[in-house]
C-alpha positions in Angstrom: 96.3 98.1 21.8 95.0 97.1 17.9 91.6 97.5 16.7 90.4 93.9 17.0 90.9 92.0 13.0 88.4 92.8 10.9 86.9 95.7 12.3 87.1 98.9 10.2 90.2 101.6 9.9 89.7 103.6 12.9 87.9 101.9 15.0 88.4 101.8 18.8 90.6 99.2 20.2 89.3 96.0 21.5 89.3 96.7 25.3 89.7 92.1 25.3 87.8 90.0 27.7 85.3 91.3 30.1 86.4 90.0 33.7 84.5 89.8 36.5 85.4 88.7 39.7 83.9 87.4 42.9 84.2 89.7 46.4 82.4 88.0 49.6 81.2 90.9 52.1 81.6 89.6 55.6 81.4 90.1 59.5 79.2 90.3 62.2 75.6 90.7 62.7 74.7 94.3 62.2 77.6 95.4 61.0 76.7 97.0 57.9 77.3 94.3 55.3 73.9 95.1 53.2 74.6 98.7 53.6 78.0 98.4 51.6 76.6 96.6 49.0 73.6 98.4 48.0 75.6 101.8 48.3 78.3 100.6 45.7 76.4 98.5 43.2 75.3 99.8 40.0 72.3 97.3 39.3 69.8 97.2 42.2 70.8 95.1 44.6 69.6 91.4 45.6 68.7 90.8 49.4 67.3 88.3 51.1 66.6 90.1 54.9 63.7 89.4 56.7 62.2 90.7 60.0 63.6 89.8 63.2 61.3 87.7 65.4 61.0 86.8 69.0 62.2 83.2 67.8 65.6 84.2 67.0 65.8 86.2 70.1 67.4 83.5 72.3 69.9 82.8 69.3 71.0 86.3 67.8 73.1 88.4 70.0 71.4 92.3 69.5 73.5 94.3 71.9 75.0 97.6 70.2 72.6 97.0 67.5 69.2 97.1 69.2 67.6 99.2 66.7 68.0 97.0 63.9 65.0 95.1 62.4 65.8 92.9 59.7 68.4 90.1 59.1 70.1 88.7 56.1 68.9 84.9 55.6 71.4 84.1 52.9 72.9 86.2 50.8 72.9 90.2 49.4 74.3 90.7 45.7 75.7 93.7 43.8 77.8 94.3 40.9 80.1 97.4 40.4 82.3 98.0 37.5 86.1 98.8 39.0 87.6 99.7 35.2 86.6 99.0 31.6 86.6 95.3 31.6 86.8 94.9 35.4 84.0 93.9 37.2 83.2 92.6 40.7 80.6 90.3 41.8 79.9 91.1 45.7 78.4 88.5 47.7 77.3 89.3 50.9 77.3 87.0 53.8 74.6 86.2 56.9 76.1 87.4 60.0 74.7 85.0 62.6 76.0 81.8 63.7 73.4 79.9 62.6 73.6 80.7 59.2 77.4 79.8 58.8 77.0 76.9 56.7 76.4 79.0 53.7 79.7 80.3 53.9 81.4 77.4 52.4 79.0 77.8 49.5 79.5 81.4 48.9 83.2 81.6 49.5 83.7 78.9 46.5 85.7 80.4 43.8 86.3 84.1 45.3 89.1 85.9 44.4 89.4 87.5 48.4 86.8 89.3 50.8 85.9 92.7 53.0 85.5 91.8 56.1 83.2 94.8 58.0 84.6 95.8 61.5 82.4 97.6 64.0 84.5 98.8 66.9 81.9 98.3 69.2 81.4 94.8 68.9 84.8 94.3 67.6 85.3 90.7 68.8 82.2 89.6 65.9 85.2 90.0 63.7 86.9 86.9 64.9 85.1 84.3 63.4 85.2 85.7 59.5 89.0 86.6 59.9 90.0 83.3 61.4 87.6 81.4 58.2 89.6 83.6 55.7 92.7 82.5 57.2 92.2 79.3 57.2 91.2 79.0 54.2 93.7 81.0 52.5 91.9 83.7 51.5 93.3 87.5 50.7 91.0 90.1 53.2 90.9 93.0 54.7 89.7 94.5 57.3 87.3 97.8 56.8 86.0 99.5 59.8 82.8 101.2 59.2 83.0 104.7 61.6 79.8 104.9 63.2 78.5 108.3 64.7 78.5 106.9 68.3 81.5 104.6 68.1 84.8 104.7 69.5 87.5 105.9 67.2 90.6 103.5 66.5 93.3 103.4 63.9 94.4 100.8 61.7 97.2 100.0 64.0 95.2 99.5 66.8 92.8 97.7 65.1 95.2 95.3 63.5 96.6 94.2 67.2 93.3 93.9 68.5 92.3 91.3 66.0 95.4 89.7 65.8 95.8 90.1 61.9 98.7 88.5 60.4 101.4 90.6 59.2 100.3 92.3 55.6 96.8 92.1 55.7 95.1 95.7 55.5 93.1 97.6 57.7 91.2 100.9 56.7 88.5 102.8 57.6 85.1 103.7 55.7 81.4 104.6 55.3 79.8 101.8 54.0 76.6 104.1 53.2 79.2 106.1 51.0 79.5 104.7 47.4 83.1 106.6 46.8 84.0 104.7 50.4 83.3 101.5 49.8 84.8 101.5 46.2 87.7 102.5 47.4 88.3 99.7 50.3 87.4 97.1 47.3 89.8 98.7 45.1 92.6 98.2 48.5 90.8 94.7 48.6 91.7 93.8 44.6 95.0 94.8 45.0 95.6 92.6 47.8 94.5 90.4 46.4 96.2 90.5 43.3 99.5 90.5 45.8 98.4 87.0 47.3 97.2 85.4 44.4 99.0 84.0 40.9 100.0 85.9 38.4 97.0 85.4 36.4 95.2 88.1 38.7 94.8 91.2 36.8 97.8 93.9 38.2 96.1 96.5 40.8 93.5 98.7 39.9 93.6 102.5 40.7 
């Protein structure tokens, strides 16, 4: 690649257009959606949780996750650079039924999404992976090993959900920063299988 015109003799190549691109963070309540983004970002990351209350208590479904205390009420947001002029914008999304309708919101404009698996409440999968489907939009599936959960492979996990043919399965820590990178690096290239051209080649 050429110095960009104009710049002196010698200087370093123009590395072009800065690109960032737009991951959503999905799944079920509990499932470790905050945790992945705040472990990979590089700027500190937005949230919006707030403290579970006896209101929601006839509404939210807790079980396998009693321990937890907070919620998110609309969105968490990170930023981690993939490669010199690759960037992704990671949106994550509320867990609970009732705040769906910001889905459709969030969703607009994103290249593809992670959608978090925990194996035991692996049916709050089901309604993320049938809204990406629908709609057309490249996932994966990423299975965040718990101490106390059961282990399953890809395979297994695949059938269980029902996945269409192609779409990837793998396992991580979303508290890990090196993890998570990695399934949104699997996620990008994907993507960048589904999608036009115009989607920058995988990453690695």
């Amino acid at each position: 690649m050429n110095a960009a015109p104009g710049a002196p003799e010698g200087a370093a190549p123009d590395p072009g257009p800065e690109l960032a691109l737009k991951i959503l963070v999905a799944g079920g309540f509990g499932v470790g959606k905050t945790t992945l983004v705040g472990s990979v970002s590089e700027i500190r990351p937005l949230r919006t949780e707030e403290g579970l209350s006896e209101v929601g208590e006839g509404v939210d479904d807790t079980g396998g996750v009693d321990t937890k205390a907070t919620t998110t009420v609309a969105m968490d947001f990170g930023r981690i650079t993939i490669r010199e002029g690759l960037s992704l914008y990671l949106f994550g999304t509320p867990g609970q039924d009732r705040f769906w309708f910001l889905w459709d919101d969030l969703s607009e404009g994103a290249l593809g999404a992670v959608v978090l698996a925990d194996t035991r409440r692996l049916q709050d999968c089901f309604p993320a992976v049938d809204y990406f489907e629908r709609r057309a939009i490249p996932f994966l599936v990423a299975v965040n090993c718990f101490a106390d959960a059961r282990s399953y492979g890809a395979d297994e996990v695949a059938r269980a959900l029902d996945l269409a043919r192609g779409t990837p399965v793998v396992l991580c820590d979303a508290r890990d920063r090196d993890s998570g990178k990695e399934v949104l690096v699997r996620l990008v290239e994907h993507a960048g299988r589904q999608h036009s051209p115009r989607t920058p080649a995988p990453v690695g």
